[in-house]
C-alpha positions, 0 to 999 in steps of 0.5 A: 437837730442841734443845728436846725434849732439855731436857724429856727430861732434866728427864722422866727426872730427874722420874722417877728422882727420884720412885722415890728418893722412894718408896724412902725413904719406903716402905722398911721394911727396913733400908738404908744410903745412901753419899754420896761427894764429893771436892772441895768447892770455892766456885763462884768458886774458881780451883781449878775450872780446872784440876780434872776436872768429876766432881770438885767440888761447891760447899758450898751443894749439900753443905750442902743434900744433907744438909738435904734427906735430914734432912728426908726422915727419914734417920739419919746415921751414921758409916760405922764405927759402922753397920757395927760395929751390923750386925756385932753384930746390933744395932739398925739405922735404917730408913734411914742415910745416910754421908758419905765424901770420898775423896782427903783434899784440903785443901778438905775442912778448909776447906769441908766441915768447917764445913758438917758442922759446922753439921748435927752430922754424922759423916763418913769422909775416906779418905786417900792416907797417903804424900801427907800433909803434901807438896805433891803434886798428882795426876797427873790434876790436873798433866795438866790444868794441862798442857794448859790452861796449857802447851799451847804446850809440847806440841810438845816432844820431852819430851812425846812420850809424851803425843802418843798420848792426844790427838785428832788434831783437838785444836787445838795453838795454844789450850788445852783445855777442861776436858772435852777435857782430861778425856777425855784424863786417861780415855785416859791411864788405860790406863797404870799411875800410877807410869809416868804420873808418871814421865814427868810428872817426866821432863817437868818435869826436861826444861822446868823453865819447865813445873814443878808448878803451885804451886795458890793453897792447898796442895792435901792435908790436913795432919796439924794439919787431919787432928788437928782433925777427928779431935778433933771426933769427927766425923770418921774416917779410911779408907785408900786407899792410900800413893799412890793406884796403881790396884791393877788395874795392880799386878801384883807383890804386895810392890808391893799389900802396900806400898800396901794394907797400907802405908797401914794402918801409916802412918795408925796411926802418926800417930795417926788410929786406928782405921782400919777401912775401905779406898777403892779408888782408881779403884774398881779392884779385884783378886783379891789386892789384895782378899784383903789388904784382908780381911786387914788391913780390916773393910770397903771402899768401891767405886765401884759405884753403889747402896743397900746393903741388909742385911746388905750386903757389907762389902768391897763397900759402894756409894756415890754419887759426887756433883758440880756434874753430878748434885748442883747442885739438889735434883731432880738430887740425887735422881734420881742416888739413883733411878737404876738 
């Protein structure tokens, strides 16, 4: 059995990747294809440790997405400029392909931008406007660190209300491992972000030992970066909120005209215009929120996974997200594109 389940899961990659093969080059109408990273970190970085594994990917897999979809005939575009085209009924290529990096980590500077760079090749980088120029490392990330470097605290009254999202089983003398660490970050997410970092702050105040981490590089992109980027013309800006709150759990509506509405103002007022299109954090999407991003956006990207065919829904583009997982080698590359 051990040996059958490798040659089923290179079977199924074989085949998927077959089908996105045939779809690119049998594909007559046009169709936009959205690939979305958001860390891009060397393979040695220290960064990795206390990361969720869905979250990186090296520069080499960047680098050689982009030369495989060069090859296969795919037109990069800008997000902004193939939208505003099919808006005006323009001519659209028969298959284009954009890059998104959510989030705005500092690594996008430093490790994404020199392989854009290298292929002349537009990007958008949706940022969290409120965590601009700070320190602040993401909930997820502190709880990572958390369990991996201060699992001995666990036991502290300070930390009983972390106590209900792990596992009974969960050995309390060593640390976690990255995916015991990461399924508990996914039980976590049952609770709103600002009461996740509330208590996260409650927690340092409490065990000052405990503290943020402070990472080996400043973990978000700061505004000299964001200038430079901008200055390439290679690069655009979207929003994603002020702070990153999942806007499912954001039930008062000053409170998603704050963070929606908000970020707009904020990435305008440092001079990172035009900021045309909206990222839901976490892909969590509601009514209202919804109906403020069509107010103040021309388009927003979700987390649903697929083609955007044409003409698409603007405010429901699809994207790719891809990591060390689905995106280390060329065959798993494109079975994630193949995938229904």
């Amino acid at each position: 059995m051990q040996l059958v389940k490798p040659i089923l899961k290179q079977a199924r990659y074989s085949l998927f990747a077959a089908v996105a093969l045939l779809r690119i080059k049998l594909k007559k109408s046009p169709s936009l294809i959205i690939l979305t990273y958001h860390r891009i970190l060397p393979g040695q970085s220290l960064l990795r440790h206390t990361e969720q594994p869905g979250m990186i990917a090296t520069p080499e897999a960047l680098d050689m997405h982009l030369s495989l979809l060069k090859r296969l005939g795919a037109e990069f575009v800008s997000l902004d400029t193939w939208l505003d085209a099919q808006r005006k009924n323009k001519g659209l290529p028969r298959l284009a392909v954009a890059v998104t990096f959510d989030d705005g980590w500092q690594d996008n500077y430093e490790h994404a931008f020199p392989v854009l760079k290298k292929h002349s090749i537009p990007a958008t980088i949706f940022l969290v406007s409120q965590r601009i120029n700070t320190s602040w490392l993401f909930w997820p990330e502190q709880v990572l660190d958390l369990l991996i470097n201060h699992f001995h605290h666990l036991g502290h009254e300070a930390l009983q209300w972390l106590r209900p999202y792990l596992e009974a089983s969960d050995d309390p003398s060593s640390p976690y491992t990255i995916l015991q660490a990461d399924s508990v970050i996914n039980r976590l997410k049952a609770l709103d972000d600002h009461t996740i970092e509330t208590h996260l702050e409650q927690t340092r105040n409490t065990l000052p030992a405990l503290g943020q981490t402070t990472p080996s590089a400043r973990p978000l992109l700061n505004k000299q970066e964001l200038d430079t980027m901008l200055a390439s013309g290679l690069i655009t800006y979207g929003a994603h909120t002020r702070h990153h709150y999942r806007l499912n759990h954001l039930g008062n509506q000053t409170t998603l005209e704050n963070e929606i509405v908000g970020s707009h103002e904020d990435l305008e007022k440092l001079g990172l215009q035009p900021v045309r299109i909206f990222c839901y954090p976490n892909g969590d999407i509601t009514g209202k929120g919804e109906q403020l991003v069509q107010q103040h956006f021309t388009a927003a990207c979700t987390t649903e996974r697929g083609w955007n065919r044409t003409p698409p829904n603007p405010f429901g583009l699809r994207r790719f997200n891809f990591h060390d997982g689905n995106g280390s080698t060329p065959l798993s590359f494109l079975a994630t594109l193949g995938r229904p």
